[in-house]
N, C-alpha and C positions, 0 to 999 in steps of 0.2 A: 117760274123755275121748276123743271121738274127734277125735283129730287127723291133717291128712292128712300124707302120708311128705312133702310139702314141711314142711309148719307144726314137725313134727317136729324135722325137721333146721333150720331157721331156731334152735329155742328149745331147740338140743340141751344146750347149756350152764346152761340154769334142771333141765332134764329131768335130769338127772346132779349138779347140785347139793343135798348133804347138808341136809338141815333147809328144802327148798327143795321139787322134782320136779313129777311130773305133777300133785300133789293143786291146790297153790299153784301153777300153770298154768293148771288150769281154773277157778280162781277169776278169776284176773286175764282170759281169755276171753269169761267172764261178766261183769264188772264195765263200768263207763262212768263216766266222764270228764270236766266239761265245763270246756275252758280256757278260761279270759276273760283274755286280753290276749296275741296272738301277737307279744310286744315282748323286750327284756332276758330276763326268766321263764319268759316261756312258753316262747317257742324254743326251750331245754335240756330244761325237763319237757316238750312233746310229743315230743320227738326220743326222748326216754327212756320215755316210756309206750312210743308207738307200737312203739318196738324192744320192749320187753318185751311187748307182746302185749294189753294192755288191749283189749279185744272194741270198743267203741266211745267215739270220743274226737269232743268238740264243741268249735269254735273260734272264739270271737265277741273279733271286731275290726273298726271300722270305720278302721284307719287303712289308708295307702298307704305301699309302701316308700320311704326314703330314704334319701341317702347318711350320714347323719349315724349313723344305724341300723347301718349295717355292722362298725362299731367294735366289737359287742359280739352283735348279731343273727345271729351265725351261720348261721342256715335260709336267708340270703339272701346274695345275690351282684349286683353292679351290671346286670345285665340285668333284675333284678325292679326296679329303682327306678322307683318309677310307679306302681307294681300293686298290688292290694290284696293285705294281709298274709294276709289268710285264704284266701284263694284261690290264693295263691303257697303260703305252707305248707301246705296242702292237699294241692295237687300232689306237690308235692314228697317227702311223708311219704309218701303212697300208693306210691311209687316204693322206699322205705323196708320199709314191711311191705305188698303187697296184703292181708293177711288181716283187716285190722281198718278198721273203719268208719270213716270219718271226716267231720264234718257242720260243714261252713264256714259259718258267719253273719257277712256284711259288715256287720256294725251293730254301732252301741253300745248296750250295755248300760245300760237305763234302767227305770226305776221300773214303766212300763210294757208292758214286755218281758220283764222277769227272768223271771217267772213262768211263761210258756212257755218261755223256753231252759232253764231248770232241770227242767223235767219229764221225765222220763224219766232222768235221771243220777244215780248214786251218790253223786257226791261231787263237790265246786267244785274246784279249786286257782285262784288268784287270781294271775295276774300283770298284775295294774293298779299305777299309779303315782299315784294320788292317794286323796288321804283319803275324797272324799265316793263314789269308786266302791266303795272296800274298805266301810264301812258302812253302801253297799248290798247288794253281795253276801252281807255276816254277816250282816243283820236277813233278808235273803231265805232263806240257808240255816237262819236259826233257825224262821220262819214255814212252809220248806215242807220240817223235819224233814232237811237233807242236812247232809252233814259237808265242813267248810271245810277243804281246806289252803292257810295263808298262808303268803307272802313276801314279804320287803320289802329294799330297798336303802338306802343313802346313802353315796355318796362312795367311801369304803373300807370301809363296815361292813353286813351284812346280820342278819335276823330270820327264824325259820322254826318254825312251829309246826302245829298241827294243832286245829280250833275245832270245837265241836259236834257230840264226837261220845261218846256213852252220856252224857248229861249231864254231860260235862267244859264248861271254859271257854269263854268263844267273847271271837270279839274286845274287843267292849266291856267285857270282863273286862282287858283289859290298855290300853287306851283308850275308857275311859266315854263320852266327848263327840268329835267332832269339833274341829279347834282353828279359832278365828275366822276367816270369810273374811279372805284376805288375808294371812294371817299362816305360812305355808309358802311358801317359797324357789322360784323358777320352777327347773321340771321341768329345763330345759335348760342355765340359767345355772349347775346347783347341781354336774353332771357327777359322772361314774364311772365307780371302774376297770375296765375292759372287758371282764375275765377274772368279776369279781365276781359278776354274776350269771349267770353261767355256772356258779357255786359254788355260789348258792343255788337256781334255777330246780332244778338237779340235785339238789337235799337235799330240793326239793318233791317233785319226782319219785317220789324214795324212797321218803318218808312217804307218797303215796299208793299206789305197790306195796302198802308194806306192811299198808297201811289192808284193801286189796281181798283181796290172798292171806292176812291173817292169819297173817303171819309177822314176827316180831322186836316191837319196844316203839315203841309210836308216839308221838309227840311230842302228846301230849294231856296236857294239866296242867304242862306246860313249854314253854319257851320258850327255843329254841337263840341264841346271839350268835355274831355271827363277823367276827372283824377281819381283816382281810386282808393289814394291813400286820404284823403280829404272826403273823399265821397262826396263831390261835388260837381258839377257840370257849369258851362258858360255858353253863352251861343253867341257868337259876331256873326257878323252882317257881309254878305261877299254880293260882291254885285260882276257882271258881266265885263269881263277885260274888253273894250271897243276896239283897242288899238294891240290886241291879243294877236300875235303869227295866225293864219290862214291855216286851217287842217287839210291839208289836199290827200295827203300817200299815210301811209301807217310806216311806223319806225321799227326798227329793226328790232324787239326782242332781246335782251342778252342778260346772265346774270349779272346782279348791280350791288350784292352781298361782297362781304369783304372787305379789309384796307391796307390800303398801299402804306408801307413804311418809309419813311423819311430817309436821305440818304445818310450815308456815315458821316459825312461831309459837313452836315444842316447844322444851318447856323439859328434854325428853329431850336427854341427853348421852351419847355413846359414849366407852367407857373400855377402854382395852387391861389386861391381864390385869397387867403388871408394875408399872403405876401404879395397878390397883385391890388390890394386896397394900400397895401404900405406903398409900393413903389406907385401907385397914385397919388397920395399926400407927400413924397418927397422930393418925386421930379413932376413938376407942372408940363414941362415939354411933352409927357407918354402921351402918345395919341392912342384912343381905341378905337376898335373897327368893329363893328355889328356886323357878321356877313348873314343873319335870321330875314325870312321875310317879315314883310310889313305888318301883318298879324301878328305875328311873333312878338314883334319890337311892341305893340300897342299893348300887350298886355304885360312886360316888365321889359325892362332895360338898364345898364351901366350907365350913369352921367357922369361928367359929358365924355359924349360918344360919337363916333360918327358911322354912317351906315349906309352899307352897301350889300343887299343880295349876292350871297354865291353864286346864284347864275350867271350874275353879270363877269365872272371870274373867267366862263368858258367860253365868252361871246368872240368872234374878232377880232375885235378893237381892244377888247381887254376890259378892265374894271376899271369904269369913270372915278376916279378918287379926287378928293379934295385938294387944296394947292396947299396944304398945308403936308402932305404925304409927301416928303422928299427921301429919297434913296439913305441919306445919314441919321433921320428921326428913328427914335425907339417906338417901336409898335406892341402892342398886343391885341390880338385878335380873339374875340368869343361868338360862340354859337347856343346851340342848346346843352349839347353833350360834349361837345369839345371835337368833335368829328368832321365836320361841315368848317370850322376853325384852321384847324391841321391842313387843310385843303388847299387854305386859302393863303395860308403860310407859305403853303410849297409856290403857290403862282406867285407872291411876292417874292420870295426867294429867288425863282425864276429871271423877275421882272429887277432884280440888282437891289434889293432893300435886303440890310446885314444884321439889322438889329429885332426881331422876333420873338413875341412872346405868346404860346397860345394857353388859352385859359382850358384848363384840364378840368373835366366837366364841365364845362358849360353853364352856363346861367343853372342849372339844378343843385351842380355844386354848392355855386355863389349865393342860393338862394338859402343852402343849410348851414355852410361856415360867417357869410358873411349878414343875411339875409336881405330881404328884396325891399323892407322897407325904406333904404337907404341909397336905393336904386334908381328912381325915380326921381327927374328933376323937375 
């Protein structure tokens, strides 16, 4: 590896590090990068590639700084509000390491464009904040063979894993479908703790080190949890969907922020968490419906319950439901937040069921008024 007595002394600390050194230097010198979303995420992983030395790192964002941003955006300071994000972290990083490349793209990332930002790059890390960007960037990195590392937020709790890479998992192994337009929580209204992803952008970080220098166990076939207010983490086990849809084409891009309000009409009802444990000890007949995936469901649940994926709400044929789900039965439906729930109300509603209950919060609710010990059958 030649590296000069400056780059040297910058990456003195990798260079002297056991299980680490020049070999896992000159890989990560060699490797590239490409971030998509210099917001929450990205800010912590490029400040941390950049510092470690990753040879060249791409940065596509078409947003402008704002004040609202500084709360958690770190890379910036009230003199950048205005400016493009890419172009201000740009600067900025370079001032950080001169020795590594940095290639700023003010745009967003679309259907149409993937395909060149991603040429030339090792590997994705993903710090977008909506659903229909993330399964573009996975169906992209599956189509043009690169290895995703993802991150995700909400509220108090983040996700962190690593997709597509030696025929491990990739996204749609741990969310098959996209959830209905309208039916995820506006970006800004839903808020997060500031420090949060700062936790996780940093554990993207990581896992792409590790990815490039080939050093330590990378989050491929798992899937990291992490609460914030617990200060805790969990990791489950995701294995490769076999009978997963075919990725042929790239999906169409659209914002997926936002929710659709119910009609004036709806025979949907909001139920707080303390009075839907009453009206479960008084009528035996309430059915409840899980629309959480499978993960979800394994790590807490309402008993008894029955369960069905939101996805399946958007398929063709409809949501396969049990024979006990008759058009005249009382229902109530929960999710995580209560959002994914309301969704699935509106399709039963649709579908001629009159009695509706959706659980307001969600299992987080349920887990503070009622708690989750109680959950579990």
């Amino acid at each position: 590896m030649n590296l000069s007595e400056e780059e040297a002394v910058q990456y003195q600390r990798h260079l002297s590090l056991s299980g680490f050194g020049p070999e896992a230097q000159a890989k990560l010198r060699k490797s590239s990068v490409l971030v998509v979303g210099a917001g929450g995420l990205g800010c912590p992983a490029l400040q941390y590639l950049v510092a470690a030395g990753v040879g060249r790192i791409g940065i596509v964002d078409d947003d402008n700084v704002e004040a609202s941003n500084l709360q958690r955006q770190v890379l910036y300071t009230h003199e950048d509000i205005g400016q493009p994000k890419a172009r201000v972290a740009a600067r900025r990083l370079s001032r950080l390491n001169p020795y590594v490349e940095i290639l700023p793209h003010e745009e967003r990332l679309t259907s149409e464009n993937v395909r060149d930002r991603l040429e030339g790059f090792d590997m994705v890390l993903d710090g977008t904040d909506s659903f229909a960007s993330r399964y573009l960037i996975n169906d992209a990195c599956v189509l043009l063979g690169k290895i995703l590392v993802y991150g995700a937020i909400h509220q108090f709790e983040g996700q962190v894993s690593v997709f597509n890479m030696d025929g491990g998992p990739t996204y749609r192994c741990l969310f098959p479908e996209p959830p209905p337009p309208g039916t995820v929580p506006n970006c800004a209204d839903m808020g997060v703790l500031g420090v949060l992803p700062g936790i996780i952008g940093s554990m993207q970080a990581l896992e792409a080190i590790k990815v490039a220098s080939g050093v330590g166990e990378v989050l491929s076939g798992k899937v990291l949890l992490y609460d914030a207010l617990g200060n805790v983490t969990s990791t489950l086990a995701l294995s490769r969907n076999p009978n997963g849809p075919e990725i042929t084409d790239l999906p169409e891009e659209e914002n997926s922020c936002g929710q659709s309000e119910a009609p004036a009409t709806s025979v949907i009802m909001g139920i707080m968490p303390v009075k839907l444990e009453r009206m479960m000890k008084e009528n035996p007949e309430l059915l409840l419906l899980d629309v959480r995936e499978n993960w979800e469901r394994e790590l807490s649940r309402i008993e008894p319950s029955f369960h069905c994926p939101l996805g399946e709400f958007s398929s063709p044929g409809g949501p396969s439901l049990p024979e006990e789900f008759k058009p005249g039965r009382e229902i109530a439906v929960y999710c995580k937040v209560g959002v994914r729930s309301r969704a699935a109300c509106e399709v039963l509603e649709a579908m001629g069921y009159g009695k509706l209950y959706n659980l307001e919060g969600g299992m987080m609710s349920w887990a503070e008024d009622v708690g989750l010990s109680s959950t579990m059958g």
